[in-house]
N, C-alpha and C positions, 0 to 999 in steps of 0.2 A: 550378480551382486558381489560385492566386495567391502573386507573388512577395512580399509586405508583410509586414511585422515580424507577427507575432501580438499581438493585442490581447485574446486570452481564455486562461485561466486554465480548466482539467478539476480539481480537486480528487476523488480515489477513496477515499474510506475503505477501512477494513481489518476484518475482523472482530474482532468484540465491540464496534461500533461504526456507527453510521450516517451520513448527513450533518452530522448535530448538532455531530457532535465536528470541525468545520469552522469553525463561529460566527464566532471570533473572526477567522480569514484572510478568510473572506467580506467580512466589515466594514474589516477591513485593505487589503485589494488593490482593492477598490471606492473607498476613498479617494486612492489614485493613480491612479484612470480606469480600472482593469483590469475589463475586464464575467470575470464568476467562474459558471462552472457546476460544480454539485454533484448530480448525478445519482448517486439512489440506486440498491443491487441490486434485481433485480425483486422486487417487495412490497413491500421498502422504506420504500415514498415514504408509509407512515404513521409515526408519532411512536412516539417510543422504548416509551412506554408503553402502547400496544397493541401494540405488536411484543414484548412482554414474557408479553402475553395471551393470544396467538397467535403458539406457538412454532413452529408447523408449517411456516408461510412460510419460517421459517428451514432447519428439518430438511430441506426437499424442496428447496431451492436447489442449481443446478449452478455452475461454473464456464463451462458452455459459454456457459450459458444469460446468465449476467451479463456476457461477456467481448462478447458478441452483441449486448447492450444497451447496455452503454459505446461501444462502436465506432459503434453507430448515434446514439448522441448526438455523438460525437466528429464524423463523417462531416456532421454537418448545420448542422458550424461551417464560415462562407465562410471565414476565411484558419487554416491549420493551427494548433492552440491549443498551450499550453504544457500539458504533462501531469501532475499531482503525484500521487505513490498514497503514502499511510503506511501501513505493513506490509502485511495481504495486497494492501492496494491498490498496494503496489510491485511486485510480484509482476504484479496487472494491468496495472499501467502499462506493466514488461517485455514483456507477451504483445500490447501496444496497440503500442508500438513496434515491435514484429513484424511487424506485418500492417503497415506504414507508416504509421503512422497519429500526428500529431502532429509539430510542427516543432525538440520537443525533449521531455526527460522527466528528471523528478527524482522518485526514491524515495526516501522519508525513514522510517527504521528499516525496509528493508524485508525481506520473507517472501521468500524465496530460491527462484529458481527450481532446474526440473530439475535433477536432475548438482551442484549446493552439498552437500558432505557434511560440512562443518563442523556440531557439534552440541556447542555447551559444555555443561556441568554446568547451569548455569541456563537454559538453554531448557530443556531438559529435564524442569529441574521447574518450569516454568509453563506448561507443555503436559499436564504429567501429570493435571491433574485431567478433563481430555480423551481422554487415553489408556489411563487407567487400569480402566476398563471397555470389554471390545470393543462393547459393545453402544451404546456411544454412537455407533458408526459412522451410528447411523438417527436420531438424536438431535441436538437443539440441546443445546447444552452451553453451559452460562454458568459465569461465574466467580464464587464466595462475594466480600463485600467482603476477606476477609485475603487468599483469593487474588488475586485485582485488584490488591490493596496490592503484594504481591510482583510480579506480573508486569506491570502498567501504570506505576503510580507508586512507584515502591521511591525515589524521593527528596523524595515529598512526607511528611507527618505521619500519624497514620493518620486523625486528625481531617478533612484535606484531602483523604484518598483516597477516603474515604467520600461526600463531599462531589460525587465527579468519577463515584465509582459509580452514586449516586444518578439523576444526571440524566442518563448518558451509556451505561450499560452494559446490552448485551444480552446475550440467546445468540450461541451460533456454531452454522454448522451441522460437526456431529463426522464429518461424513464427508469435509470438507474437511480438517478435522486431521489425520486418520489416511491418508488418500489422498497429500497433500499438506507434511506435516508431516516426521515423522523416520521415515517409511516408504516415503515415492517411491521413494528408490534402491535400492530393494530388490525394487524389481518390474519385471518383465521389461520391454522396450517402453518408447515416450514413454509419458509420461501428459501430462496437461492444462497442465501449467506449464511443459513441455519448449518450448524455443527454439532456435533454430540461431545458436550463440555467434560464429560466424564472419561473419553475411551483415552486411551496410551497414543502417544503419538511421538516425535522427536521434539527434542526440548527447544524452550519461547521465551524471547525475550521483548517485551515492550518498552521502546523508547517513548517517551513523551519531550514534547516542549511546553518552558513554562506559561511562553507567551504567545503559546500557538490560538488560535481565535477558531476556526474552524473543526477542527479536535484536540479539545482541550485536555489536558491531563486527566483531568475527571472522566474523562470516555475511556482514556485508555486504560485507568485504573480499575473501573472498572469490566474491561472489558476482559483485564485478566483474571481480576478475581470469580470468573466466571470458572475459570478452570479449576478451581482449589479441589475441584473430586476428581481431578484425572490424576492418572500416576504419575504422569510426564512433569520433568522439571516447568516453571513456568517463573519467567522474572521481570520487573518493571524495575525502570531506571527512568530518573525526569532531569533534563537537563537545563540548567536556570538560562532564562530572558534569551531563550529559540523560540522562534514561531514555527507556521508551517514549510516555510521553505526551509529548512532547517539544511536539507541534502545540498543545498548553493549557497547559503548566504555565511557571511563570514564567520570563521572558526568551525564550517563543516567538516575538518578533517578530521577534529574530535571526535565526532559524532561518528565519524566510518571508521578511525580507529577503534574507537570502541566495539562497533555494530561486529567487526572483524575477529577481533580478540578473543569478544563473546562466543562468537559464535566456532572457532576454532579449538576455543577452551569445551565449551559443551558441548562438540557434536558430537552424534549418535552414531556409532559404523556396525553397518552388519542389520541395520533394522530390523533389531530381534521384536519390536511391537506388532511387525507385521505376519508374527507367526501360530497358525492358527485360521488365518483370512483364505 
């Protein structure tokens, strides 16, 4: 363990989405001297377009199983790194900060843990083409490009949406959605996204977009004021008329500028939360 500012950068993708959809922060934060890992979910670590081929990797994916993998890439950084997750990866980023792990953490449009019962109208229907059959539970589920257009880029053109589909979009695996989506709180017990809102952890910050359709600022508002009884700092910021592709679509640099700044201002060195465990 060590006291020193963090010099690396964890980037988590989110579902329907792999490292790819990272490109552009990779090349950004390397040019201020930030070394940047982007550690895919297990099977992953091939290209979108065999991951398109072989949906399977996708279907049989756990949450355990990735959250196990993160952590071990995490764990074999020497000084505690800064954590970024976009949507389901905000979600990991929450369950990484959990375990102590990381010297701070920023979610940007993220998937909402356990106990968030917020569910506007538009989540809703860009989750539906996911939930609309039980059977996609065993199922990668991908998004058509109109859907993607709705629930990724609803402020791009459809010209430019297609554009973002093409190179960037996979399956998801449907058991995440349905598990983890607008059905958690409705089943007995933690399930896998469940975190203890109260304990110390390294300080959080939530981005939202205003125009994000998928997770709406409402989810992620309140997803942090979940935490108001831990001791840990905890901060929301909403950035106006971004959707959810907020990390590519124009004037993302803001958004990693910021994610950056933040998270270099409030990191946590020496992870005295963890002492005691």
């Amino acid at each position: 363990m060590t006291d020193s500012a963090p010099d690396t950068v964890v980037l988590v993708h989110g579902l329907w989405m792999t490292p790819r959809s990272w490109e552009n922060w990779v090349e950004h934060y390397r040019a201020k001297g930030v070394t940047v890992l982007t550690p895919a979910y297990p099977g992953f670590e091939i290209e979108v377009e065999a991951l398109r081929e072989n949906p399977q990797i996708i279907a049989e994916l756990t949450v355990a199983d990735t959250l196990d993998h993160l952590a071990s890439v995490i764990e074999g950084v020497d000084t505690p790194p800064l954590i970024m997750g976009h949507s389901f990866g905000g979600t990991l980023t929450q369950l990484l900060l959990a375990r102590g792990l990381g010297s701070a953490g920023i979610v940007i449009d993220s998937a909402p843990t356990e106990g968030v019962r917020v569910t506007p109208v538009s989540q809703a229907r860009s989750l539906f083409p996911a939930l609309k059959n039980p059977a996609n539970r065993h199922r990668a589920v991908g998004f058509t490009p109109e859907e993607f257009h709705y629930a990724f880029t609803n402020t791009l053109t459809v010209e430019e949406s297609r554009t973002v589909w093409d190179r960037y979009a996979i399956a998801a695996p449907g058991y995440w959605v349905w598990e983890y989506g607008l059905f958690a709180n409705f089943k007995p017990g933690h399930q896998d996204t469940w975190v203890d809102y109260t304990a110390d952890r390294a300080p959080l910050l939530f981005i939202a977009g205003e125009s994000d359709h998928i997770m709406p600022p409402s989810v992620n508002r309140s997803n942090a004021r979940h935490y108001r009884a831990s001791p840990a700092l905890t901060e929301y910021v909403e950035f106006a008329g971004r959707d959810h592709w907020t990390c590519a679509a124009p004037g993302w640099e803001a958004v990693a500028d910021r994610a950056l700044e933040w998270g270099l201002t409030h990191a946590r060195t020496g992870r005295p939360w963890l002492a005691g465990r």
